[in-house]
C-alpha positions as CSV (number, residue, x, y, z in Angstrom):
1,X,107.4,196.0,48.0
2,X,103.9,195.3,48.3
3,X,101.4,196.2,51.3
4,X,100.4,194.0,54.3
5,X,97.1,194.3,52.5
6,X,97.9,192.1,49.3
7,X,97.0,188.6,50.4
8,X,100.4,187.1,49.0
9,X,104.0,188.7,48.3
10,X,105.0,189.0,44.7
11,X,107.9,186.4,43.3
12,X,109.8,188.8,41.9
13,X,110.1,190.9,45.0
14,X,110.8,187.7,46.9
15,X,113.7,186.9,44.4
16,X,114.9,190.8,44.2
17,X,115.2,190.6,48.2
18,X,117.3,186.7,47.9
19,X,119.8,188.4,45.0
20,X,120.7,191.5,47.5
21,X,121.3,189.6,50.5
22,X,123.4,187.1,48.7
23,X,125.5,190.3,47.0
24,X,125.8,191.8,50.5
25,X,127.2,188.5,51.5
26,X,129.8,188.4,48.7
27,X,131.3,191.7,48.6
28,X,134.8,192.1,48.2
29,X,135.7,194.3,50.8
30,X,133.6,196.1,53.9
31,X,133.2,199.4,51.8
32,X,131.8,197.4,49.1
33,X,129.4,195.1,51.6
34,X,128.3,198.8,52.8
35,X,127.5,199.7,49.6
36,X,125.5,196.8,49.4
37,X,123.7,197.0,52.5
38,X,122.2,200.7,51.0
39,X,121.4,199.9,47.7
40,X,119.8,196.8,48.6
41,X,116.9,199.0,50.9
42,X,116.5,201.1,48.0
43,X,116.0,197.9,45.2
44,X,114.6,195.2,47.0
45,X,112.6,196.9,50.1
46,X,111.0,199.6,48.5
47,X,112.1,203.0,50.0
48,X,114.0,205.9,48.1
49,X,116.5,207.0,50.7
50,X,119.0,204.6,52.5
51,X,121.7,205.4,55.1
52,X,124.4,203.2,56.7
53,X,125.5,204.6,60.2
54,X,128.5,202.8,61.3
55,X,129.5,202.5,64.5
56,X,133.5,203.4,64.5
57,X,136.5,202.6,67.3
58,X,135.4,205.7,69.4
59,X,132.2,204.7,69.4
60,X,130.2,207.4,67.7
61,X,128.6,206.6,64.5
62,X,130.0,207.6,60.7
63,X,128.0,207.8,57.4
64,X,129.5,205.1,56.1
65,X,127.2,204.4,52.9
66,X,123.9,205.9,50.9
67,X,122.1,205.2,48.4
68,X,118.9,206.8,46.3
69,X,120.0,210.7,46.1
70,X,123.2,211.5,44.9
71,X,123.2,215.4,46.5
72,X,122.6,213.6,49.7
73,X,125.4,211.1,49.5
74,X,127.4,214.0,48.9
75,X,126.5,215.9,51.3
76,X,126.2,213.6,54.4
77,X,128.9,210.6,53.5
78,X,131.5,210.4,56.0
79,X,130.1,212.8,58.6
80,X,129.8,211.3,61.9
81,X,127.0,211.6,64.4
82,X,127.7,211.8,68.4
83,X,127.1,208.4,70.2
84,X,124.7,210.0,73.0
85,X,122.8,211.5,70.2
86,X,122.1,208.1,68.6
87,X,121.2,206.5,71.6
88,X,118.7,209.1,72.5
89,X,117.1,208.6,68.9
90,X,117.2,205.0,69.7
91,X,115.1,205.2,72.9
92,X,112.7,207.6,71.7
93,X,109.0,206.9,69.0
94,X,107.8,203.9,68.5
95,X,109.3,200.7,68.4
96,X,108.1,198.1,66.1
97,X,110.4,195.2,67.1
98,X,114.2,195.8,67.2
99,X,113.0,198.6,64.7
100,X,112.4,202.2,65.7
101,X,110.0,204.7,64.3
102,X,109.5,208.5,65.3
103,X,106.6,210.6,63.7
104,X,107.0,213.9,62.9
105,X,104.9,215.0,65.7
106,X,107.7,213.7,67.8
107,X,110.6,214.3,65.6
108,X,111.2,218.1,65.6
109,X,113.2,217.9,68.3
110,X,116.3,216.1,67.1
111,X,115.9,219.1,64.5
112,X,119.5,220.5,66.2
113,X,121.6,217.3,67.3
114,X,124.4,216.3,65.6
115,X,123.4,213.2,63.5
116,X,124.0,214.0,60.1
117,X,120.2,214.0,58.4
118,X,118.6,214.5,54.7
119,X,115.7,217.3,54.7
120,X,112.8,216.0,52.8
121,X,110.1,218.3,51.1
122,X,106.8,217.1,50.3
123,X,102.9,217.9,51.0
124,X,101.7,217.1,54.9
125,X,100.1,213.8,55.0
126,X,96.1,213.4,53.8
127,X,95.2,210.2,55.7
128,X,96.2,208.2,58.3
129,X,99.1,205.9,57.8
130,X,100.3,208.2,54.8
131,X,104.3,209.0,55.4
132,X,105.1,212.6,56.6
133,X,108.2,214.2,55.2
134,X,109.7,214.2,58.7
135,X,109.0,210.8,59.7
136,X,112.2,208.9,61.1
137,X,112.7,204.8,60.1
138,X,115.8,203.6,62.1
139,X,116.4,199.7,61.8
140,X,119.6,199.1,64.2
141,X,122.0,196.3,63.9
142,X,123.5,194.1,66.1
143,X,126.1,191.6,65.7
144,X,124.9,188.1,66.2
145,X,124.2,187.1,70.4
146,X,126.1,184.1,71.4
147,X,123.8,181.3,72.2
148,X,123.4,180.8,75.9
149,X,124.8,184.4,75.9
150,X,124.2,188.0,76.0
151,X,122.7,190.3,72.9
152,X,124.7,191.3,70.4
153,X,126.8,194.8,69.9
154,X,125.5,197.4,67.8
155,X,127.7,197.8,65.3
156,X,125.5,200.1,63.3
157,X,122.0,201.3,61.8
158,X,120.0,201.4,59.0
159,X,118.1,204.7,58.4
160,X,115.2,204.7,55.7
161,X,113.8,207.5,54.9
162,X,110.2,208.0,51.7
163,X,108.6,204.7,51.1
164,X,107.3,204.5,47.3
165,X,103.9,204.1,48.4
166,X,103.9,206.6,50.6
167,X,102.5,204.9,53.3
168,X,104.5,204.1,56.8
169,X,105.1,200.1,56.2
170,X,103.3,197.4,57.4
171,X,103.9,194.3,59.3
172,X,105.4,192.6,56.3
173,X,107.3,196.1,55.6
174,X,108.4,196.0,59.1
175,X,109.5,192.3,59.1
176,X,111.5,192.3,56.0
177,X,113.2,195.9,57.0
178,X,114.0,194.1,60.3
179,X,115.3,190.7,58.4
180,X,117.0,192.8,56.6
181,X,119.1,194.5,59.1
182,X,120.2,191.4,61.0
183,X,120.8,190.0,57.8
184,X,123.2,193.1,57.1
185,X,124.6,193.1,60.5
186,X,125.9,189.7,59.6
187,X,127.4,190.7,56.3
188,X,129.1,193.8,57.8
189,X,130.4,191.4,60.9
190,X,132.0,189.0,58.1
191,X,133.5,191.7,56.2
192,X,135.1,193.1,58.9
193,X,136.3,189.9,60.1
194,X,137.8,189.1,56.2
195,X,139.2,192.8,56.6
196,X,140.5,192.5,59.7
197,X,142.1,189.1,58.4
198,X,143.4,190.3,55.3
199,X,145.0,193.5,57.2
200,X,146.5,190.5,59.4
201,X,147.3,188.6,56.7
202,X,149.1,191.7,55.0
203,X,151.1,192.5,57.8
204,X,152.2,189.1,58.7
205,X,153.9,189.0,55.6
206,X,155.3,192.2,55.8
207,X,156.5,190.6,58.8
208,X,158.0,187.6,57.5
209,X,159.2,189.4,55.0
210,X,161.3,191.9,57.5
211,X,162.1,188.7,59.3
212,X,163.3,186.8,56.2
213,X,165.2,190.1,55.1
214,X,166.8,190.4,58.7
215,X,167.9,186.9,58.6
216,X,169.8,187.3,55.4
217,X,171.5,190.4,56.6
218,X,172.3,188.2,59.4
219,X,173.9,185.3,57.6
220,X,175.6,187.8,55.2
221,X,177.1,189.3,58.2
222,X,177.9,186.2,59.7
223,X,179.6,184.4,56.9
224,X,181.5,187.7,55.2
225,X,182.3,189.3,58.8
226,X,185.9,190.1,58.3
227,X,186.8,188.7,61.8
228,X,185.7,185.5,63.6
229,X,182.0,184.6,64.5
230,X,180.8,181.6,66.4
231,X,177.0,180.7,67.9
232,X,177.2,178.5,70.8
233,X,174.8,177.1,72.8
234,X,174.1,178.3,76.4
235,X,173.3,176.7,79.5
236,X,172.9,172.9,80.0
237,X,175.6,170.2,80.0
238,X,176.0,171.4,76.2
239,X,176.8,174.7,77.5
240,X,179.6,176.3,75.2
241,X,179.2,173.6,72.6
242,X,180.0,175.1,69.2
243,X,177.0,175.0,66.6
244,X,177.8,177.4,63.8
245,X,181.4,179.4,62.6
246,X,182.6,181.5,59.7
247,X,185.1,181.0,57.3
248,X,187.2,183.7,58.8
249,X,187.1,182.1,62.0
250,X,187.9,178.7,60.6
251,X,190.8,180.7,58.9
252,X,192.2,181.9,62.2
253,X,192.2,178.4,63.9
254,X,192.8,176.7,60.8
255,X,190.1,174.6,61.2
256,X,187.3,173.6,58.7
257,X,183.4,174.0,60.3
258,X,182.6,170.6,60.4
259,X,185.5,169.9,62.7
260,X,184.5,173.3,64.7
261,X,181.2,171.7,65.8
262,X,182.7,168.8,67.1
263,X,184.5,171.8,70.0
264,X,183.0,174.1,72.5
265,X,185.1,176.9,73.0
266,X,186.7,175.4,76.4
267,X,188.3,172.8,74.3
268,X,190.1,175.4,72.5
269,X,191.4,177.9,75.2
270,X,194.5,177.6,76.4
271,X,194.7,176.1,80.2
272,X,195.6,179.5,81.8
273,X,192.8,181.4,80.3
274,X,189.7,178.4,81.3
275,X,188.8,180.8,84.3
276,X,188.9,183.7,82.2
277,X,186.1,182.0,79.6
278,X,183.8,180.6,82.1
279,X,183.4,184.3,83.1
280,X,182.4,185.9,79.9
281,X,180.8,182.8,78.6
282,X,178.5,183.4,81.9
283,X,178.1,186.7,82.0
284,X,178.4,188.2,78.8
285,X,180.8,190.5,77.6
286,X,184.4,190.4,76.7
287,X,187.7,188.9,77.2
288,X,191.3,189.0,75.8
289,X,192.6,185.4,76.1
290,X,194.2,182.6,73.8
291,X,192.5,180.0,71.4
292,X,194.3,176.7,70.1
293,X,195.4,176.5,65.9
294,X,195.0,173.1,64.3
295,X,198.8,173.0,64.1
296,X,198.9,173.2,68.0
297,X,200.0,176.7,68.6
298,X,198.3,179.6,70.7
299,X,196.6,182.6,69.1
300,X,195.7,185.8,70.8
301,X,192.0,187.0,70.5
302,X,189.9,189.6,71.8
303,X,186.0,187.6,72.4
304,X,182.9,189.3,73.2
305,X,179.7,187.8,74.0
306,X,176.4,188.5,73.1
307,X,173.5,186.4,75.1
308,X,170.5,186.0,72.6
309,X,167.7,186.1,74.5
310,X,163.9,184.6,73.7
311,X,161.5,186.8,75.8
312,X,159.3,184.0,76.9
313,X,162.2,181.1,77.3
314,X,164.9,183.3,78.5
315,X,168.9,182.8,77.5
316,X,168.7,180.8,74.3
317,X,172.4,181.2,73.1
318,X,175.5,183.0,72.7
319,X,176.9,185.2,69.6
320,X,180.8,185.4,69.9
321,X,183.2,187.5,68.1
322,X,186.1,186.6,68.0
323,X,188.7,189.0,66.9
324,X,193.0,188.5,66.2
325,X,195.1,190.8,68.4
326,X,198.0,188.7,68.0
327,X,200.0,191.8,66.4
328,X,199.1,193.9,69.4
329,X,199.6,191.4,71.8
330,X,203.4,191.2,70.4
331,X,203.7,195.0,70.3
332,X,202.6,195.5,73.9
333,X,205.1,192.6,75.1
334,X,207.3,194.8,73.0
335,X,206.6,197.6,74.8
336,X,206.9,195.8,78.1
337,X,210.0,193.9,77.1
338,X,211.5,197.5,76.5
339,X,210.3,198.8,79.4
340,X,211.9,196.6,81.9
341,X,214.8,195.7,79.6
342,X,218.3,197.2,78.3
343,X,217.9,198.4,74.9
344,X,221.7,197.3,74.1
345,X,222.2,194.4,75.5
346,X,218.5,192.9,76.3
347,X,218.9,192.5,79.9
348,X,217.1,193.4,82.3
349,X,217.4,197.2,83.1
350,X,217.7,198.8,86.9
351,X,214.4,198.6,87.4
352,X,213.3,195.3,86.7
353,X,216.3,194.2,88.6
354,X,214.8,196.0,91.7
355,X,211.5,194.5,90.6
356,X,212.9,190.7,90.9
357,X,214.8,191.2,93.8
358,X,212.4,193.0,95.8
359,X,209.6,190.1,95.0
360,X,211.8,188.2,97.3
361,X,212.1,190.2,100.2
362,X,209.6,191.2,103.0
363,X,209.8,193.8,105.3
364,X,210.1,191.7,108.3
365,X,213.6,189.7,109.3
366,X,213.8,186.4,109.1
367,X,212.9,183.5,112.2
368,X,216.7,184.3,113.8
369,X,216.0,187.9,114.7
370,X,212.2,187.4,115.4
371,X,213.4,184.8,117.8
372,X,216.1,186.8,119.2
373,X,214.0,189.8,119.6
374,X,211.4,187.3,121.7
375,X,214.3,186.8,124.0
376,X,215.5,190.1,124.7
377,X,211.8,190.7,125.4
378,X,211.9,187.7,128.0
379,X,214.8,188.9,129.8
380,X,213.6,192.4,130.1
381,X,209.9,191.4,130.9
382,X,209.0,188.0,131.7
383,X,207.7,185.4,129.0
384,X,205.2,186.9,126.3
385,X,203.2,184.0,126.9
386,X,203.1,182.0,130.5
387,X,204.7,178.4,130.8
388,X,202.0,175.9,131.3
389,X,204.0,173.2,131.7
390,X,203.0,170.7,129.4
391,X,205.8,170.7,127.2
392,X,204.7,172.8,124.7
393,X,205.5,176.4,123.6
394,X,202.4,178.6,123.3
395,X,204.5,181.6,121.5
396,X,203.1,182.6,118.4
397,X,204.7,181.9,115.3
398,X,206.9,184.4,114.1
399,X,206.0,184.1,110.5
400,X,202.3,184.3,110.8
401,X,201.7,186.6,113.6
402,X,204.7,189.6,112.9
403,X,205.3,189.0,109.0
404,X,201.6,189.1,107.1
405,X,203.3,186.5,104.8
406,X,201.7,183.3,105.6
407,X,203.1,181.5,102.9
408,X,206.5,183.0,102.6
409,X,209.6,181.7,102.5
410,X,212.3,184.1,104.2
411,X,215.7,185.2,102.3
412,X,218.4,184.1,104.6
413,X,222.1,185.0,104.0
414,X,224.6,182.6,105.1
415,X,226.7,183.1,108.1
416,X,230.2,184.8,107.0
417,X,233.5,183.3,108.5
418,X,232.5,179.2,107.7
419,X,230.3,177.0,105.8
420,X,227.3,175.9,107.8
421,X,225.5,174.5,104.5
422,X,222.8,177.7,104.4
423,X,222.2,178.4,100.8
424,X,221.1,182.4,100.1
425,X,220.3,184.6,97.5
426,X,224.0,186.2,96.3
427,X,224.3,189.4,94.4
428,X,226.6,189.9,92.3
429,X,227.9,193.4,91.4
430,X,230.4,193.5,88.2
431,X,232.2,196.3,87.1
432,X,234.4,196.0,84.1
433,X,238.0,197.1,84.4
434,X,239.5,199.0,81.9
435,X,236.2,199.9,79.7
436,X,236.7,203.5,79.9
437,X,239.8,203.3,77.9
438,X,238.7,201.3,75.0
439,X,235.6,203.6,74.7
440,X,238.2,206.5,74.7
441,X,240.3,204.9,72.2
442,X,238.5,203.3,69.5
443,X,234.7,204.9,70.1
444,X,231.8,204.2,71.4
445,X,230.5,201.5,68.6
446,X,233.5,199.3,69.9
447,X,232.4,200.4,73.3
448,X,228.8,198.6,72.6
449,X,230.5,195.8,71.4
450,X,231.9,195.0,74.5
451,X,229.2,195.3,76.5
452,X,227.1,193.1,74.0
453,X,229.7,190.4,74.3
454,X,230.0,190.5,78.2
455,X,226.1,190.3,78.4
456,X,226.2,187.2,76.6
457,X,229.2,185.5,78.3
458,X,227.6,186.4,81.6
459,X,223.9,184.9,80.7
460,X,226.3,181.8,79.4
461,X,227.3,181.6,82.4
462,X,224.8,181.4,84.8
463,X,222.1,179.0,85.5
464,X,218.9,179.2,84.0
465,X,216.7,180.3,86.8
466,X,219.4,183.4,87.4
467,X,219.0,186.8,86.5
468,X,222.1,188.6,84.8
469,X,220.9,192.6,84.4
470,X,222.4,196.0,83.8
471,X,222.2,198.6,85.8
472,X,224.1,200.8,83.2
473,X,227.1,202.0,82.1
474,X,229.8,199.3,82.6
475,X,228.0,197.9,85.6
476,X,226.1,194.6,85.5
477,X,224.2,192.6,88.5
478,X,223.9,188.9,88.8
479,X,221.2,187.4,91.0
480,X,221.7,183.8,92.1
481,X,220.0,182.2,94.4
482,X,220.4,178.4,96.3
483,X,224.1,179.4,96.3
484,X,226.3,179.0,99.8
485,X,229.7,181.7,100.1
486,X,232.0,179.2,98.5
487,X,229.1,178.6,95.1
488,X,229.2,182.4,94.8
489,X,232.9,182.8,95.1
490,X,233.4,180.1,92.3
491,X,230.8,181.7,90.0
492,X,232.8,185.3,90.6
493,X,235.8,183.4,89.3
494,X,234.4,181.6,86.8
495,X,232.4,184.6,85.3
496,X,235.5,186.8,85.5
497,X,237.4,184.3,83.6
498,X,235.0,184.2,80.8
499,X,235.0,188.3,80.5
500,X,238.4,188.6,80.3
501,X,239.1,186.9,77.2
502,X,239.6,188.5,73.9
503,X,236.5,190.4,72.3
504,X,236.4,191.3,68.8
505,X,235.5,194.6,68.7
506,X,235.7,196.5,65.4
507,X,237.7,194.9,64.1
508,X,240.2,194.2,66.8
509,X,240.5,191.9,69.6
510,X,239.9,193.9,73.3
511,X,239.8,193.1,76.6
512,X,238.4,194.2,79.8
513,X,238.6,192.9,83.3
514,X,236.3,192.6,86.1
515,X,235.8,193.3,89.5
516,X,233.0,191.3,91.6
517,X,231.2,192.0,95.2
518,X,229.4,189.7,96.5
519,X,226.2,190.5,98.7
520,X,223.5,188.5,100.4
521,X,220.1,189.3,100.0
522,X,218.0,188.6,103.2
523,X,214.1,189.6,104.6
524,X,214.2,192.9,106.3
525,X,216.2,194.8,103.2
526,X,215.3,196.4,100.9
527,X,216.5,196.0,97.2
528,X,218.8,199.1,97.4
529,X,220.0,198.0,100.4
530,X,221.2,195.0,99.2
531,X,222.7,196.1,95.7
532,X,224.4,199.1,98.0
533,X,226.4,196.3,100.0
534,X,227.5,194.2,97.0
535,X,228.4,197.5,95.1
536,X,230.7,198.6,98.6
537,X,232.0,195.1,98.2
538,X,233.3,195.5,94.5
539,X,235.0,198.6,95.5
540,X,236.7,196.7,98.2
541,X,237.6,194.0,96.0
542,X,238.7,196.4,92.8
543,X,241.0,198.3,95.7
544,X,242.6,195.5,96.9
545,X,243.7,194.6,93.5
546,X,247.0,196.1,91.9
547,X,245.9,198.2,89.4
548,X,247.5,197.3,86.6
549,X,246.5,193.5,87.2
550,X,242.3,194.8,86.9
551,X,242.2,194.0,83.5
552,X,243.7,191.1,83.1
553,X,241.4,189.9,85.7
């Protein structure tokens, strides 16, 4: 570069200066625009040594680039100088502009600090404006002020270091060093921007491409899950509204997808279970009810809910599964079915009998003895509650005030000795005549075969709504409610008429009589009590009966 002295700047240098800042501006990449920045002192603005000082995320500054001594690039690159240290450099010298100079008188004592420096040799200075080895050129750059705004941010600095003319520069020198570094501040700015873009760029396609990835998993899992999925929407008047199924959920309804969408889920749940839906479908979770099939029949399915949620618009809609339990459905009725019934003949056993019988009894008796009960207090103590005389009786109501059942209706028996038109709840207690012997005599199979045959003439012969059960052995309890004492006595006769015909048993034709007591059921027994009195009045009934006319009924 020529001196302030010449009385014009050469072309060439001129066009030497244009080339590097448009190659600065070019660069591929911000090490490469570093790069740049350096060699460009060293061509186009006339000085041997060049350093790039960048400032990094902590805010002290790194050797990021040098150019003119290979030794000292090797040396110095990527060491990193203290931010307090810089800033003291920065404030101390001379300062030509935005440029800062410090002499060598000045200069020996940032000998010791930590900013990584290049020790030059050469003879002390012979005149005036001649360079000294351990002169200091720092050109800082900021990036570009906002207009109407503040300065700019150093974002680094330029460190220059053995003009070739020896001589500390001039005011051109100083004006094209300091064009120079806002010109690189610019460059450097850009190329961090296009890094910082590209980085972005790089991982937003990383990012689509984990999202795209994620979605396929998805609808592989979706449309290959080996049990039912559904997405529905959530909320709204649309809420439940079917939008998506797989095949293995169309399978299980049989129903194809486009007919799915036309359904939300409460279109397909069967009229018991409604409450059960609106539940999970509100909060999540899971629930064991049943769906409808195309062909109009009921399936049982275990459905779990998943709410996916959007972070900024909340609840955006529900993943279902939606899993067959039929099988186990049928197996635990099995096991339930087994529980409370008799393995032999399918009735129900003892203790569903007690179950049933109980569910119609309270522990309190009915109106008649509440109300008699009132009147012995009355005679012993004076009305419970005073006459007013208006006409109206201010005694609580017996059902509501001693029972706890507000809605209850009481058992009542009907009144023995004549036919006042009460209907009851009869018990029934059978006991077969004569079914030891035919166990005794031709085994227990034939004794099985009997009581098979008796269960199902007795169940023929009742009224749907009645229970016919087992208690075991030869014994067998009919429950029959609605019935006055003349209904039950006909239905004794008209059962033991039906058992007493021939069985086939083995092979043979059988036959077995019956005994029956009749017992009422009424509030304030219990179910033991009751099937106790019908069982005493068997025995009564078998006793009075000349034994060898039991069997034949």
């Amino acid at each position: 570069m020529e001196t302030e002295s010449e009385p014009y700047v050469r072309l060439a240098s001129l066009r030497q200066l244009h080339q590097v800042m448009a190659d600065m501006n070019t660069a591929r990449s911000l090490a490469d625009t570093l790069q740049t920045v350096a060699d460009g002192v060293v061509t186009a603005l006339g000085y041997e040594l060049a350093c790039v000082n960048l400032v990094r995320a902590d805010g002290d500054l790194v050797v990021a680039a040098f150019a003119g001594n290979p030794a000292a690039e090797a040396l110095i690159t990527g060491r990193v100088g203290s931010r307090e240290s810089w800033e003291r450099r920065l404030t101390m010298g001379e300062h030509w502009g935005d440029l800062v100079f410090i002499p060598h008188t000045e200069g020996w004592i940032l000998d010791d600090d930590d900013v990584p420096q290049w020790y030059t040799d050469g003879p002390a200075p012979r005149f005036e404006d001649e360079w000294h080895p351990s002169d200091r050129l720092f050109a800082p750059m900021y990036t570009p002020s906002v207009p109407g705004g503040s300065g700019g941010e150093l974002i680094g600095v330029l460190s220059v270091d053995r003009p070739r003319n020896g001589r500390r520069p001039g005011a051109w020198g100083r004006e094209a060093l300091q064009m120079y570094a806002f010109q690189a501040a610019i460059a450097i700015s850009n190329a961090r921007l296009r890094a910082n873009m590209q980085r972005a760029l790089v991982r937003l396609e990383r990012e689509q491409q984990a999202l795209r990835a994620s979605e396929e998993s998805f609808r592989q899992a979706f449309e290959y899950a080996p049990s039912g999925m559904a997405i529905a929407e959530m909320g709204g008047d649309q809420h439940g509204r079917i939008l998506r199924t797989n095949d293995a959920l169309c399978r299980l309804l049989g129903r194809p997808a486009s007919a799915m969408r036309r359904y939300s889920f409460s279109d397909l749940v069967h009229p018991e279970d409604i409450g059960t839906l609106l539940r999970t479908s509100a909060e999540g979770g899971r629930a064991e009810l049943r769906l409808g099939r195309r062909d109009g029949t009921y399936v049982w399915v275990s459905l779990r809910n998943s709410v996916v949620a959007d972070a900024a618009d909340g609840p955006r809609f529900l993943l279902t599964h939606v899993e067959d339990i039929e099988e186990r459905k049928r197996r635990e009725l099995q096991l339930a079915h087994r529980a409370s019934h008799d393995s032999l003949t399918g009735l129900p056993n003892s203790a569903e009998l007690r179950s049933r019988l109980s569910s119609r009894l309270c522990r309190r008796p009915a109106h008649a003895a509440l109300d008699e009960a009132f009147a012995s207090h009355d005679a012993a103590f004076g009305p419970a509650v005073p006459d007013l005389g208006d006409g109206f009786d201010y005694r609580p109501d017996p059902v509501e005030s001693y029972d706890g059942y507000d809605h209850h209706v009481h058992t009542v028996a009907p009144e023995e000795g004549h036919d006042d038109g009460t209907k009851g709840l009869a018990v029934l207690f059978c006991d077969l005549d004569g079914f030891k012997s035919i166990n005794d005599r031709f085994g227990h199979n034939a004794g099985d075969a009997v009581l098979i045959e008796v269960a199902r003439r007795l169940s023929r012969g009742v009224r749907d709504g009645d229970t016919v059960a087992r208690l075991g052995g030869d014994e067998f309890v009919i429950l029959a409610d609605g019935l006055g004492r003349a209904d039950a006595q006909d239905l004794a006769v008209r059962l033991r008429n039906e058992i007493i015909q021939p069985i086939r048993a083995e092979g043979r034709a059988v036959r077995v009589g019956a005994s029956f007591g009749i017992g009422w059921a009424h509030c304030g027994m219990t179910a033991d009590e009751v099937l106790k009195s019908a069982d005493e009045r068997m025995y009564v009934e078998k006793r009075s009966r000349p034994k060898q006319h039991r069997r034949a009924g």
